[in-house]
C-alpha positions in Angstrom: -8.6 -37.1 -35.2 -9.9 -33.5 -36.1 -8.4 -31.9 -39.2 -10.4 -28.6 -38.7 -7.8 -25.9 -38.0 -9.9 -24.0 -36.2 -11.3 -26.4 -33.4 -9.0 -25.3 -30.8 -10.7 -21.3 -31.5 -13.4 -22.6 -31.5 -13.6 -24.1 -27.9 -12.1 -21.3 -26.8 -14.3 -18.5 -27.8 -17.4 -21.0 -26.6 -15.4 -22.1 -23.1 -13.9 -18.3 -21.8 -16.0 -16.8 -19.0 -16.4 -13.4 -20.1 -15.5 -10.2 -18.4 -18.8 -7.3 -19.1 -16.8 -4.2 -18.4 -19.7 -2.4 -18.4 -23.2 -3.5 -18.0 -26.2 -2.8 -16.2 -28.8 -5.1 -14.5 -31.8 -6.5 -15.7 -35.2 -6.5 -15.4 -36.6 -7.3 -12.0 -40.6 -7.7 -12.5 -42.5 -8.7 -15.2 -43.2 -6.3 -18.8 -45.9 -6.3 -21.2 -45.2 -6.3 -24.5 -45.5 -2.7 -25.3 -43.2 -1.8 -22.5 -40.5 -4.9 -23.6 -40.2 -3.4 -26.8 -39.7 -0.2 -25.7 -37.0 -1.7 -23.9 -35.4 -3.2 -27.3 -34.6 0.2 -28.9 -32.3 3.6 -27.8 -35.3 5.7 -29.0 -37.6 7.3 -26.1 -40.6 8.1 -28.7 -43.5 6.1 -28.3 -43.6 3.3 -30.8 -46.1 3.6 -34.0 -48.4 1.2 -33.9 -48.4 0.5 -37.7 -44.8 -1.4 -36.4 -42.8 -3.8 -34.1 -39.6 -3.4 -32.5 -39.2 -7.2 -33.4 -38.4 -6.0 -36.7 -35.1 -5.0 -36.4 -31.5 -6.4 -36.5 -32.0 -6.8 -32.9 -35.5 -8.4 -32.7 -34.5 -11.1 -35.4 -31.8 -11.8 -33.1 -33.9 -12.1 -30.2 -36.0 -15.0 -32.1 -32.7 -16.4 -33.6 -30.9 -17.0 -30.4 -33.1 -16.6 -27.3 -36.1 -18.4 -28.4 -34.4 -21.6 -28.3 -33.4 -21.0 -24.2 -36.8 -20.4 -23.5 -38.2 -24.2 -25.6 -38.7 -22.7 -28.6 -37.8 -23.0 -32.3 -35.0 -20.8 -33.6 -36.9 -17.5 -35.6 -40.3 -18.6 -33.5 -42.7 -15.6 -34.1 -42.4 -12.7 -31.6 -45.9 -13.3 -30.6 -45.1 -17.0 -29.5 -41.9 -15.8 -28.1 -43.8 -13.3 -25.9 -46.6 -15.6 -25.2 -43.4 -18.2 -23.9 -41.7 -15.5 -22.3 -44.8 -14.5 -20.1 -45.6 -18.7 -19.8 -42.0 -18.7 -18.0 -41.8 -15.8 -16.0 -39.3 -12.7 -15.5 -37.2 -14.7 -12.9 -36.9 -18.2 -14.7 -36.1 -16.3 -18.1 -33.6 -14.0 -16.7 -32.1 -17.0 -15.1 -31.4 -18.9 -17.8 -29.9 -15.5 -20.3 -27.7 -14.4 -17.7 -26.5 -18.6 -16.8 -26.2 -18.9 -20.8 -24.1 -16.2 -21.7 -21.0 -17.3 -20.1 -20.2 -14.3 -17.9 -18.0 -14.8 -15.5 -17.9 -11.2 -14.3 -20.0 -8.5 -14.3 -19.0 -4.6 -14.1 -22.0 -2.9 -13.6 -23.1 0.4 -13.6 -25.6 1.2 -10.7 -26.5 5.0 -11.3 -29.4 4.3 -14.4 -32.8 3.6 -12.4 -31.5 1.5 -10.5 -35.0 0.6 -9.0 -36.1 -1.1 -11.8 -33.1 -3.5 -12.0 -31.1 -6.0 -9.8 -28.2 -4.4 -7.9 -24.9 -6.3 -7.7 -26.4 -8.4 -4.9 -29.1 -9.5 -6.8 -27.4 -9.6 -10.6 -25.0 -12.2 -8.4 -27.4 -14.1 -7.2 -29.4 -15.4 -10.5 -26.1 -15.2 -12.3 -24.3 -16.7 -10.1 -21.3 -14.5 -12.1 -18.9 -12.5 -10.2 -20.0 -8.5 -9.9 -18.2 -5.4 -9.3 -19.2 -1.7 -9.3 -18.7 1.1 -11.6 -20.1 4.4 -9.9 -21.2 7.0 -12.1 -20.0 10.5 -11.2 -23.2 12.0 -11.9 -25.1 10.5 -9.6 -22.4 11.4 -6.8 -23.6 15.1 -7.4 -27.4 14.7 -7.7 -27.8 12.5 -4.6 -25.5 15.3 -2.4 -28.4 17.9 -4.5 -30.9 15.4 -3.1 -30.0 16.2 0.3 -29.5 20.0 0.6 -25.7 20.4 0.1 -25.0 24.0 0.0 -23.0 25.7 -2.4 -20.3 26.4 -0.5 -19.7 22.9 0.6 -20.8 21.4 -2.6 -16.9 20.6 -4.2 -15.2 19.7 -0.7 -18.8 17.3 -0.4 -18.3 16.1 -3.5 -15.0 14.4 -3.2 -15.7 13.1 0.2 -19.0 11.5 -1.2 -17.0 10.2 -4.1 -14.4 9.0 -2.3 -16.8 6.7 0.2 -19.1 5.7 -2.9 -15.8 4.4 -4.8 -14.1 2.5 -1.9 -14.9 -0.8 -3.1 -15.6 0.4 -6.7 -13.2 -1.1 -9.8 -14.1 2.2 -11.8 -16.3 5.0 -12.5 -18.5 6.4 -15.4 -18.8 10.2 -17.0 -22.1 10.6 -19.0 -21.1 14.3 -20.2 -21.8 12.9 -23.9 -25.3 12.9 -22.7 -25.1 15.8 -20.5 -22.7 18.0 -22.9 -20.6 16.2 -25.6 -17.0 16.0 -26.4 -16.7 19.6 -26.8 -15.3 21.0 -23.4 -13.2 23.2 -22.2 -10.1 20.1 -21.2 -9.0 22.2 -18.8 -9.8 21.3 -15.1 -12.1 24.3 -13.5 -11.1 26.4 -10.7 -12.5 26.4 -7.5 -14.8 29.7 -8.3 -15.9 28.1 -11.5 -17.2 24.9 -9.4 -18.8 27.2 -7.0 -20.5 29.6 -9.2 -22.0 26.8 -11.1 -23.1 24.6 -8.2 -25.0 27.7 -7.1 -27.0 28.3 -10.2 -27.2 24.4 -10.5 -28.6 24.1 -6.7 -31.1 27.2 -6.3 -32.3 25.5 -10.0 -33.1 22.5 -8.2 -34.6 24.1 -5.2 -37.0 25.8 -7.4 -38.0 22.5 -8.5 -36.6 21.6 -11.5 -35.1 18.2 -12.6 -31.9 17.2 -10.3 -30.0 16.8 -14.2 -26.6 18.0 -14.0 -25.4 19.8 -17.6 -23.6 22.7 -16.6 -20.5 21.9 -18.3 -17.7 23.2 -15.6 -19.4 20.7 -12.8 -19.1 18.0 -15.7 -15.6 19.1 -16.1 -15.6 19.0 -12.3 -17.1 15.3 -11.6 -14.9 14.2 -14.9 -11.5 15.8 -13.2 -12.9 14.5 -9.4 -12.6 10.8 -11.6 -9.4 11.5 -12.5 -8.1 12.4 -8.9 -9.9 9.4 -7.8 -7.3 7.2 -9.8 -9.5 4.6 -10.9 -10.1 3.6 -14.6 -12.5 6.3 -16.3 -15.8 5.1 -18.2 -17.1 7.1 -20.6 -20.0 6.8 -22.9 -19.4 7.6 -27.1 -21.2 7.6 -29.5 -24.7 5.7 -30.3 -27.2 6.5 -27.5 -30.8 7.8 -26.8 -32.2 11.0 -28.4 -30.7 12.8 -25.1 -27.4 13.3 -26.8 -26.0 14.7 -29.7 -24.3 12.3 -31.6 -22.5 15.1 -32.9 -20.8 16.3 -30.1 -20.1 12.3 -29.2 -17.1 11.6 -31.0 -14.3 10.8 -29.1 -11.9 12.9 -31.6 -13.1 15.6 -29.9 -11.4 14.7 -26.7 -8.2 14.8 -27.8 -7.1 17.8 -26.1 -8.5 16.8 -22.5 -7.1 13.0 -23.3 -3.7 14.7 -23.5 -3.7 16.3 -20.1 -4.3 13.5 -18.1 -2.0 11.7 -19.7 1.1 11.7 -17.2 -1.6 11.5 -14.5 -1.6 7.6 -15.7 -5.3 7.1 -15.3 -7.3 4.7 -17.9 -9.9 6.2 -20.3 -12.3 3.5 -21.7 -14.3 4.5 -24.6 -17.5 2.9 -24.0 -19.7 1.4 -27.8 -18.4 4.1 -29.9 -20.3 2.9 -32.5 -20.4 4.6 -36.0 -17.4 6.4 -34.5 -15.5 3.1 -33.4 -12.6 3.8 -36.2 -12.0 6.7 -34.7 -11.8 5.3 -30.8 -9.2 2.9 -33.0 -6.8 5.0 -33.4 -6.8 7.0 -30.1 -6.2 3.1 -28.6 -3.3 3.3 -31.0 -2.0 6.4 -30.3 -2.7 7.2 -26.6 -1.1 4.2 -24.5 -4.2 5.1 -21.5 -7.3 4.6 -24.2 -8.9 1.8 -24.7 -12.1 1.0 -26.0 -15.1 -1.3 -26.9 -18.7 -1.8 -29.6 -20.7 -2.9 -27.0 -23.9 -1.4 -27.5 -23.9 -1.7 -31.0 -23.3 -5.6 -31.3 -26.6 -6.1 -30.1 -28.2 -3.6 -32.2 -26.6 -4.2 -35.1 -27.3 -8.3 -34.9 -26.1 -10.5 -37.6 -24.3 -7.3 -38.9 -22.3 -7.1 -35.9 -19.7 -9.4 -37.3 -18.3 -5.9 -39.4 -18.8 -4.2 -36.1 -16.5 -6.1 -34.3 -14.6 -6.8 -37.7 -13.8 -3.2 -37.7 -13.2 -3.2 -33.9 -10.1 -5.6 -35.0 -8.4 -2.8 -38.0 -6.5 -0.6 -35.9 -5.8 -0.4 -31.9 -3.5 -3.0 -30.7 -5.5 -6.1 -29.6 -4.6 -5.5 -25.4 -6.7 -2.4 -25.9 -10.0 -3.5 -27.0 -12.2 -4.8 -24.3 -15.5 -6.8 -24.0 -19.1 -5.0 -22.8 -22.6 -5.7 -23.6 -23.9 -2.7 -22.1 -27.3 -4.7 -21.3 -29.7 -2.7 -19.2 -33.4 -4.0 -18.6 -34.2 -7.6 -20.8 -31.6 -10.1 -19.9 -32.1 -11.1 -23.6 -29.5 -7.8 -24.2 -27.0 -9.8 -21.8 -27.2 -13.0 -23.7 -27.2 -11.4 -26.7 -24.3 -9.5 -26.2 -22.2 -12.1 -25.1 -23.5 -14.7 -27.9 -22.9 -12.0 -31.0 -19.6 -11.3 -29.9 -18.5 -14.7 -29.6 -20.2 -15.6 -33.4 -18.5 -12.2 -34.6 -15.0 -13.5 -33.0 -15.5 -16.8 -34.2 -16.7 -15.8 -38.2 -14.0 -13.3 -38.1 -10.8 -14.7 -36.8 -11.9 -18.1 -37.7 -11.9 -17.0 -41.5 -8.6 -15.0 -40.9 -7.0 -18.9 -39.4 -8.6 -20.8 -42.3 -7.0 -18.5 -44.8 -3.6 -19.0 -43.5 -3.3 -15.0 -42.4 -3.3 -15.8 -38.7 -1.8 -18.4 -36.4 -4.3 -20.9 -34.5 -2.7 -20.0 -31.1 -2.9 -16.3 -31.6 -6.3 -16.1 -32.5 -6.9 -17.6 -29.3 -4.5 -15.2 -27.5 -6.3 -12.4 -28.8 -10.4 -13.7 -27.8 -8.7 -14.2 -24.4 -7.7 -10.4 -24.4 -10.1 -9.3 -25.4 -12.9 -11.4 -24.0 -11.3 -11.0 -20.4 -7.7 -10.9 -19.9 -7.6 -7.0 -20.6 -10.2 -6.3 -18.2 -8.9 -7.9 -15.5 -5.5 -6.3 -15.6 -7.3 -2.6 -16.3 -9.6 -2.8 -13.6 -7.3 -4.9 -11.1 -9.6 -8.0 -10.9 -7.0 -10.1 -9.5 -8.4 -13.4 -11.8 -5.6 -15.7 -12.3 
């Protein structure tokens, strides 16, 4: 008979299929090394060649816990790890990432070059997880651009398009951290306001320029559109690519928009939120439609995710904190973000049981939460 007081935890972080609220697909052809580790950092620079993306929080990861699905040693060198990875092939090592997780469900994100990645179809198949869409707004707009939408028909275009994109959709996604920041006007825009700016936007892409939406009254626009849409609302803070100002990513800052919507009923996840995760917290706490997650930093912050997800645990209750891995590209970001969480959750709340602070059966109540259980009721999955 077991006398560890934490065995029942443990088979339960290691046994839950895992909902990924928000995710992206991976890689479907083959990378050389120079484009893989590219793939293994938020930065867009070109990487020196005095150094390796392998050393990094997330690169020792990668050769602590993926090496060993691929036949290799646990901390194998990233050469012999690359060398094993291009031995196997893109479509045996995705397979076994994405089977080793423990998904159960994926949530993924199809607007971010989405030719270089499996679609739901295809994220299904070598998976063999269940998939759902999220539809980012953005996209809505630049693919109506795309076609020649005019001006005048661009807002009544854009609902309708919307509308048909999200008709099998469990949410959608706002990017105006990237595109903007926190810093906008709350208010929703007026139909002048839309059309004015869809003007300048479209004779900007008929000139030729990029079909990149920043005008901040048709984010406001696609952001309000989400919100007349009724479904749960995505929305990226914090961490990301040089694209955004970090600065303007704090989700303090939407405060004032978070309280408008707020008898409208409509779901606002706060997507990573890493370093500003404290602060998505306490709007969890204090605004009952926020919720949030520290997706993409677990990966990036490796061994030192366990205070990431720590800190994740202070202050929101635990029905609003949710499960992501954000993965886009190497499937190794899937795993990974699947297999820190559950070694944060297990380090953490195990210590927390063995100390006598927390009860056995509610440590497991809250991995289940947050692991799945909140997701499915937020995004209606309908998993029993």
């Amino acid at each position: 008979m077991s006398t560890d007081p934490i065995e029942g935890l443990l088979s339960a972080i290691e046994e839950m299929p895992l909902v990924d609220h928000h995710v992206h697909g991976a890689l479907k052809d083959d990378v050389d090394r120079s484009s893989l580790e590219e793939l293994l950092t938020e930065s867009d620079r070109p990487i020196p060649e005095w150094m390796t993306q392998f050393d990094s929080q997330l690169g020792f990861a990668i050769r602590r816990w993926c090496a060993p699905l691929l036949g290799l040693p646990a901390h194998a060198s990233a050469d012999a790890y690359f060398e094993r990875r291009v031995e196997l092939g893109t479509p045996d090592v995705t397979s076994r990432l994405l089977r080793s997780a423990g998904i159960g469900h994926f949530l993924i994100e199809t607007g971010y070059r989405g030719d270089q990645i499996h679609g739901l179809a295809g994220m299904n198949s070598i998976s063999s997880a269940s998939v759902g869409e999220i539809v980012r707004l953005e996209s809505i707009a630049e693919s109506l651009a795309w076609e020649g939408v005019s001006a005048a028909d661009f807002a009544s275009a854009y609902t309708a398009r919307l509308a048909l994109a999200t008709q099998n959709a469990v949410g959608v996604k706002s990017i105006i951290a990237y595109r903007h920041g926190f810093d906008f006007d709350p208010v929703r825009p007026s139909k002048e306001e839309v059309g004015k700016a869809a003007a300048s936007w479209l004779r900007l892409v008929a000139a030729g320029y990029a079909l990149r939406v920043s005008d901040p009254v048709l984010l406001r626009f696609f952001l309000w559109s989400g919100v007349d849409r009724g479904l749960p609302i995505q929305m990226h803070t914090g961490y990301g690519d040089p694209d955004l100002r970090l600065d303007r990513c704090d989700p303090l800052l939407l405060v004032p928009w978070l309280k408008l919507i707020e008898p409208l009923k409509v779901d606002v996840l706060l997507l990573h939120c890493y370093p500003f995760h404290r602060h998505a917290g306490y709007l969890a706490q204090v605004f009952p439609h926020v919720y949030f997650d520290v997706g993409l930093g677990t990966n990036y912050t490796g061994v030192q995710s366990l205070e990431l997800i720590k800190e994740s645990l202070e202050l929101a209750p635990f029905s609003k904190v949710l499960f992501s891995t954000d993965a886009w590209g190497p499937p190794e970001l899937h795993y990974l973000g699947a297999r820190l969480w559950r070694e944060g959750m297990r380090k953490v709340l195990g210590t927390w049981v063995r100390d006598g602070d927390w009860a056995e059966e509610d440590a497991i109540r809250v991995v289940q939460m947050v692991g799945r259980d909140n997701a499915v009721r937020v995004y209606e999955l309908g998993e029993k």
